[in-house]
N, C-alpha and C positions, 0 to 999 in steps of 0.2 A: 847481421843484416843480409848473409847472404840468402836466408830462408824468404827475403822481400819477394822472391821472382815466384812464391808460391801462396803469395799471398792474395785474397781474391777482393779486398777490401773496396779495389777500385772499379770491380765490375759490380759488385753488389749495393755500393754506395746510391749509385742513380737511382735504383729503384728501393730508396728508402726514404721517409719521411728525413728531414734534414738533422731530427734530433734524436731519430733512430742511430744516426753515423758516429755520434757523438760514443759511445758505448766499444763502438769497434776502434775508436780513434785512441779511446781510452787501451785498448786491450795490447793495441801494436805497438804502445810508450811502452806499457808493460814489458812488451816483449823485444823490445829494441829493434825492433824491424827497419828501421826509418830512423835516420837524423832526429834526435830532437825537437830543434828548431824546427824542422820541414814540419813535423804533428803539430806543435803551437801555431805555425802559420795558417795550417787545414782549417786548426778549431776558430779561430778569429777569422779565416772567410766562411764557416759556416754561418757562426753568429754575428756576421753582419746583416742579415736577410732575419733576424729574430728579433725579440726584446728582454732579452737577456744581458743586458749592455756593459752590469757589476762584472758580473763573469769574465765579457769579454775584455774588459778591462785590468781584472787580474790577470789574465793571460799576457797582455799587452806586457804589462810590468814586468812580468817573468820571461816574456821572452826577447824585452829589451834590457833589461835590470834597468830599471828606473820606476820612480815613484811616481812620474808626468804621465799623461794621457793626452791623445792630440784633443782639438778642441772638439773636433765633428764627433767625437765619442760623450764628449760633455752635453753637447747641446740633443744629441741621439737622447739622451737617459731624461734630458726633460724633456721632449717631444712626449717618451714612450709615459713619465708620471703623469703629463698632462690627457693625453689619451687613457689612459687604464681610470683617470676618475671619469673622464666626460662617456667611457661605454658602461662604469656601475652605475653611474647617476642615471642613465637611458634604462639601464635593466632593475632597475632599485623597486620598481614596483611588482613586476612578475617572482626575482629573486626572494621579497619581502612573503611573498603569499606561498611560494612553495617550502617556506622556512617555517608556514605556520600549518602544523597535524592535521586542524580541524580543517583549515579550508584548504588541503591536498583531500582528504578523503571524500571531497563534492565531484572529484574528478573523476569521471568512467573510462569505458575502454573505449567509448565511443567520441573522437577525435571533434566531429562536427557539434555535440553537444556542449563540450569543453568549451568550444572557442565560445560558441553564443553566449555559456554562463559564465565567462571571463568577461566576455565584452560587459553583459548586462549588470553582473554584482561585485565587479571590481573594475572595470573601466582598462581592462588590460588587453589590448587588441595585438593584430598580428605587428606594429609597430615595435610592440614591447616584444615581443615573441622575437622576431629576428634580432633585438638588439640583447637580447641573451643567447644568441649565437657567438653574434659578435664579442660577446663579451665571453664566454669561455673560450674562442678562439685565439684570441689576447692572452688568457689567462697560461693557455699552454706554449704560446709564443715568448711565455717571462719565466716557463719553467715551473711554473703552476699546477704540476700533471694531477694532482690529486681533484682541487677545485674546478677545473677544465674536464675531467670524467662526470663528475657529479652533475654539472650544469647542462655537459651534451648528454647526457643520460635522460636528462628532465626535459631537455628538449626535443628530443628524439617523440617522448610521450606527445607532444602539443604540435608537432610538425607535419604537415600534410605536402609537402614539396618533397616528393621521392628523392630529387636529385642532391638537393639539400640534408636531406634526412642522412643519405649516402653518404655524404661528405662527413657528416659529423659520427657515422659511424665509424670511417675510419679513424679520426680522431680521435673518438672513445678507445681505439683497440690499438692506439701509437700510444697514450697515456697508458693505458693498464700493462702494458710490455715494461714503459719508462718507469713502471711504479713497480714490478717484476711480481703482477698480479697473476701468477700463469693458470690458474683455474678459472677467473672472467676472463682474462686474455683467451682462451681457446673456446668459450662460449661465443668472446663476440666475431672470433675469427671464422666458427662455422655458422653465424649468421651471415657473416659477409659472403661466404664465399657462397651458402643457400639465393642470396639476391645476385648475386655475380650471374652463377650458373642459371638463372631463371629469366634473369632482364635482357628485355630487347633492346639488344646495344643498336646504334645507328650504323657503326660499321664491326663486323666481326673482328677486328683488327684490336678495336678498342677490347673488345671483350677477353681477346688473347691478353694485351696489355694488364689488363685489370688482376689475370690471375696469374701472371709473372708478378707482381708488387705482391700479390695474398700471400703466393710462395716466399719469396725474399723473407716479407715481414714475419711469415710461421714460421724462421727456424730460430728467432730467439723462443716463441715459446716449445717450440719440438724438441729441443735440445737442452731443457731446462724441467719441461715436463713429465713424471714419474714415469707417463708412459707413452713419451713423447717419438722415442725412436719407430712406435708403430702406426704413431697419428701420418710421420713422414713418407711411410710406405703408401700409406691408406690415401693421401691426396696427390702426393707428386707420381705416383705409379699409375693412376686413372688417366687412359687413355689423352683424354683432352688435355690435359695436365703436362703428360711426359710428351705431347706432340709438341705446347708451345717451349717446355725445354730444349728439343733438340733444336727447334727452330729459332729462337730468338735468346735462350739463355743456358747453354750447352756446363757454365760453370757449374748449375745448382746438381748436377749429376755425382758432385762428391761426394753431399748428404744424400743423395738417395743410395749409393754405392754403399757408402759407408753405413749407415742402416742398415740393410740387407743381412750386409757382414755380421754384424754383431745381434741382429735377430733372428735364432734357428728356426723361428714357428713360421718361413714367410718363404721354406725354400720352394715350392710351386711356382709362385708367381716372381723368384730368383733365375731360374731357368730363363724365362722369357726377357728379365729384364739383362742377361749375359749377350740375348743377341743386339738389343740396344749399344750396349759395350758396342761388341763387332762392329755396328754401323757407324758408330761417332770416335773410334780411336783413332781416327785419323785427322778428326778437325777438332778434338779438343783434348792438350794432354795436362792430366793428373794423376801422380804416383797412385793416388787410391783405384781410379779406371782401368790403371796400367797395369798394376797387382792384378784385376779381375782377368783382363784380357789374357795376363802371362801365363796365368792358371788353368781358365778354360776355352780361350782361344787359341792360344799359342803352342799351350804346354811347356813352358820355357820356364822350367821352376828353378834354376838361377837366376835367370833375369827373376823372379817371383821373389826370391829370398835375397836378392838387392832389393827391392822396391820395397820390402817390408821396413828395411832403417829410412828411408825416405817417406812414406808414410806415416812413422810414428813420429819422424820431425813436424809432418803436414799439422797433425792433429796437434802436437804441442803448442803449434805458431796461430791454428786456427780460432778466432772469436767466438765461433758454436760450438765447438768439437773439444778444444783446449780447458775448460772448464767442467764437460760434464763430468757427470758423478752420479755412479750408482750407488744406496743405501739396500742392504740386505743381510741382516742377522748382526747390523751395528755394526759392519766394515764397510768402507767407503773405498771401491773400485774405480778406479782413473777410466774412462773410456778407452784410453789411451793401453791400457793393459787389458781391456778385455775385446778389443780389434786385435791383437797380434796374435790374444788366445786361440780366437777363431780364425785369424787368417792360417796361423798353421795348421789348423784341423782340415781347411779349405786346402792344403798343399797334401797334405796329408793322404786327405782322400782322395783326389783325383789321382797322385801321384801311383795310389796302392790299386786305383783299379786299372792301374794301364800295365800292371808290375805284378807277380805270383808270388816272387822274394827278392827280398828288398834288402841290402847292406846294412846292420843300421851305423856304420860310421858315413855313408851316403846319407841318409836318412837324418840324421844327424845335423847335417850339413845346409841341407836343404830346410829344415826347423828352423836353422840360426840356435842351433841350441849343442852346448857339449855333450859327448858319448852318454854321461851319467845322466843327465836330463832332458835327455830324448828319452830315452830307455824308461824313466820315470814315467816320464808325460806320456808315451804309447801303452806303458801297461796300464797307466790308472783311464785311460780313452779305451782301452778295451776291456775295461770291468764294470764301469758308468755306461757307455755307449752300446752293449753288446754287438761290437763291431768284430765279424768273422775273422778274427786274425788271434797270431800267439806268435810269441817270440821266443825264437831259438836259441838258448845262449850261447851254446857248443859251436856254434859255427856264426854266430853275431847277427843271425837276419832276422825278418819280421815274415811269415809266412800266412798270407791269404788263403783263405777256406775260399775252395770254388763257391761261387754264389747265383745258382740257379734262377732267374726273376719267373716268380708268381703269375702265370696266365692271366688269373680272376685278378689279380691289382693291377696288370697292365690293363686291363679293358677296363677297370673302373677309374684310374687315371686317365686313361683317353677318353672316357665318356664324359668325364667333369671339364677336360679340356674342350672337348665338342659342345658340350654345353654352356662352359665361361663364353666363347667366340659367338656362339647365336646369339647369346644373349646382345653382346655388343653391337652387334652387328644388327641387331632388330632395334636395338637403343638409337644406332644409328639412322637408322631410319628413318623413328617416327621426330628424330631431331629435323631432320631432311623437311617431313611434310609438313613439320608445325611454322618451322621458317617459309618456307612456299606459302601455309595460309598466311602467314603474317603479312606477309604482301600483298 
């Protein structure tokens, strides 16, 4: 339990759908983070705001040992059967037509023709239309997530309420997560997040909000999906994105840290996100941020090489992190071992460019690895990585080739960096004037 104090489950909780929490509630029983008791209590004031009522009632049993239920949980469960007929019976007609091939295929792409030839050749108006809302919104409130995607899926077709429509889009992408669909899951996440980015919110505030929840919700499928560690860079690392992090959810900076780390194709835009580091290690700490800053803020590669066994606890305890799993040539890589891999390579190297020669029982040291398996692990990095170094054995160091940098690669790197910044920066702007017109 002592790992609780690194747990993030109560900052990330808020900004999830309430049956999203259920998942992470499950993951920290797993891991004993928490009293027992205290996770059974969670799950039972989650599902009392749901209709999931069987559930909450086995829980009840379990986590009083008894076979009783009080009565407001009895009288909850008919409330919730009496309701779930009287919203199929409401949608029993719209339901019936889209169940039948021949008359789905009358339906175009065109929204306003639908509704006329619904109203005209089946007497199905926008009455029926919103109470098949309601009714897969029911559906995913009893745990339903398969039949509640299908129904907002159909509804979404026949819905001309934006704001409605929104709603149920999020719905559809809390259900394909629940159903761990992560190839629709990340389709309809980058739909949502294309209307996020696009919609005139009333207040910008709201709009920041909106994509603090998108983040939250992408890291069940970022961390899940084949090539999810790049999706994490590609959305939380865009400017608007890592603005409302630092500003209102400084947490989600693990997974972006942690990402980084274990993806070598992304070190350009690593650079930049190290002076972020710098900015926020003073208001928000996490072994994983704290490893970055040791390494290229600080230089303090013991503090680095403690933070590494704190790290590898983080990602064990962690609900995103704690489960991935890379497939490649039929071996299954723990996340968890392929962060320390690159963390030391991260020690590694900066350590060697501040250093000509280097100890390797220092060296060593600073790995977290014995004489023999440093020694291992630096020669097979200098025959993989043709990284300018050779090791000594005669005298036990690791000896740096001077490494002259490239004129024409410096000015082609500065040129893409002066390029990446216009670009933003003219991005910025015409965001500037389209808001001025809107007004």
């Amino acid at each position: 339990m002592a790992m609780a104090k690194y747990d993030l489950t109560p900052r990330i909780a808020p900004n999830l759908d309430r049956h999203l929490v259920f998942p992470l509630l499950e993951f920290t029983q797993e891991r004993e983070l928490y009293p027992n008791d205290q996770i059974l209590k969670a799950k039972i004031e989650l599902l009392n705001n749901t209709n999931m009522v069987d559930y909450a009632m086995d829980i009840h049993k379990s986590l009083y040992h008894t076979e009783d239920v009080p009565q407001d949980m009895v009288d909850r469960r008919v409330e919730v059967v009496a309701r779930l007929k009287s919203l199929e019976e409401a949608a029993a007609p719209l339901v019936t037509f889209l169940q039948n091939p021949n008359a789905v295929q009358e339906l175009r792409a065109d929204k306003q023709y639908n509704l006329q030839m619904l109203t005209e050749r089946y007497q199905i108006g926008p009455e029926q239309i919103e109470a098949l809302y309601q009714y897969a919104k029911f559906q995913f409130e009893c745990g339903n997530y398969s039949g509640a995607a299908d129904y907002l899926y159909q509804y979404r077709a026949l819905c001309t309420n934006a704001e409605r429509s929104l709603s149920a889009l999020w719905g559809k992408l809390a259900a394909e997560i629940l159903m761990q669909n992560w190839d629709i899951a990340l389709e309809e996440l980058n739909r949502l997040k294309e209307i996020i980015d696009s919609k005139n919110f009333a207040s910008s505030l709201n709009q920041v909000q909106s994509r603090i929840w998108l983040m939250h919700w992408s890291l069940f499928i970022f961390f899940n999906h084949d090539n999810g560690r790049t999706h994490v860079i590609d959305l939380f690392n865009q400017d608007k994105y890592l603005n409302a992090i630092q500003t209102n959810a400084p947490h989600l900076l693990r997974y972006l840290a942690t990402a980084f780390i274990v993806n070598k194709k992304r070190r350009p835009q690593f650079k930049e996100f190290i002076k972020v580091i710098q900015q926020e290690q003073h208001s928000f700490s996490d072994p994983i941020t704290e490893f970055l800053a040791c390494v290229y803020v600080n230089f303090d590669f013991d503090g680095a090489q403690k933070k590494m066994k704190e790290c590898e606890d983080v990602i064990l305890n962690d609900p995103f992190l704690g489960k991935r799993v890379e497939e490649s040539n039929y071996t299954v890589v723990p996340l968890k071992d392929e962060f320390l891999e690159n963390a030391r390579l991260f020690i590694f190297e900066t350590y060697c460019r501040i250093h000509e020669r280097i100890d390797m029982g220092v060296l060593a040291e600073k790995l977290n690895l014995n004489y023999e398996d440093a020694e291992r692990w630096i020669l097979n990095l200098i025959r993989t990585s043709k990284l300018g170094a050779k090791i000594n054995t005669q005298t036990g160091t690791v000896v740096m080739e001077p490494n002259h940098p490239n004129v024409y690669e410096q000015l082609i790197d500065h040129t893409k960096g002066l390029s990446g910044r216009t670009y933003k920066l003219v991005s910025q702007l015409l965001e500037h004037a389209q808001a001025q017109a809107a007004r």
